[in-house]
Steps between C-alpha positions, in 0.01 A plus 500: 500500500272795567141253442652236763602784747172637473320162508749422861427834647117476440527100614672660843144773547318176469703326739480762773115576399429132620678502812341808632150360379547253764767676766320850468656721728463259809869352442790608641681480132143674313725847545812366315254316251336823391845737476664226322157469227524870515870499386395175220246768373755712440687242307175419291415876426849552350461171266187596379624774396841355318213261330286825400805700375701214334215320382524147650260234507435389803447172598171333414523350781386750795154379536710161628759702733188726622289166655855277573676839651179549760477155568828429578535808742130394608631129577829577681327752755228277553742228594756750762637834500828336474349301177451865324824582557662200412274598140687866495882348598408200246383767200771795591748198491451409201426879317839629656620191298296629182592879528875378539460284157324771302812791648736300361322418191428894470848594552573890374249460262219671703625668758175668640306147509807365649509771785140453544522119517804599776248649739209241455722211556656686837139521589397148392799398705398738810177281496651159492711635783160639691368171468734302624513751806195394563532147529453349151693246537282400827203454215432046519666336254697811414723353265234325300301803508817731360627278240101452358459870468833561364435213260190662425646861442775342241190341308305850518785675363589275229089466380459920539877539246294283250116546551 
């Protein structure tokens, strides 16, 4: 659980570190972009610290999220604004669907992960709900676009429990 959330949370820096490498701060959304990577940092600092302490593996796999996290952020800016956020309400979609999984997996059984988890999926959910403010679901071929990136997401998550 901890390995994938860490391997999702860096996947989201990745995300946001390709869409300012091609919005910089000449978009209207570049502000929400950088307070919501600041806030995925968070996220990321916190799991890398549950995999320090508790001694998980993580995923072999971050090399692979590193290059397909930038790109993808890197390929929906470059297509619209609207394209980058349809990337964040696609992704926060589908983690407030993976943080709701793993709480009710967790149950009583870790109650400080579970409170932790709490907060990051309000905030995961904050920036689906940012993102669709500003006009994800104007992005072309919006639903296409969503239901690849979720699609993609649910293969990410299942490679990083394994990998």
């Amino acid at each position: 659980m901890i390995r994938v959330d860490q391997a999702g949370e860096y996947g989201a820096i990745r995300i946001y570190a390709g869409q300012m490498a091609v919005l910089r701060n000449k978009s209207a959304v570049s502000h929400e972009i950088a307070r919501m990577a600041s806030q995925e940092q968070r996220h990321l600092d916190y799991f890398d610290r549950l995999i320090a302490e508790r001694g998980v593996r993580p995923t072999a796999l971050q090399p692979i999220w590193n290059v397909a996290g930038f790109a993808l952020g890197a390929a929906t800016a470059l297509i619209s604004e609207e394209a980058a956020m349809a990337c964040t309400d696609a992704v926060e979609t589908e983690i407030d669907r993976h943080y709701g999984q793993q709480l009710d997996e967790l149950g009583e059984s870790d109650p400080e992960l579970s409170a932790d988890i709490t907060s990051f999926r309000a905030e995961e959910v904050e920036h689906r709900d940012t993102a669709r403010a500003h006009g994800s679901a104007n992005a072309p071929a919006y639903p296409l676009l969503t239901a690849a990136i979720r699609a993609g997401c649910r293969v990410a998550i299942g490679l990083s429990k394994r990998i």
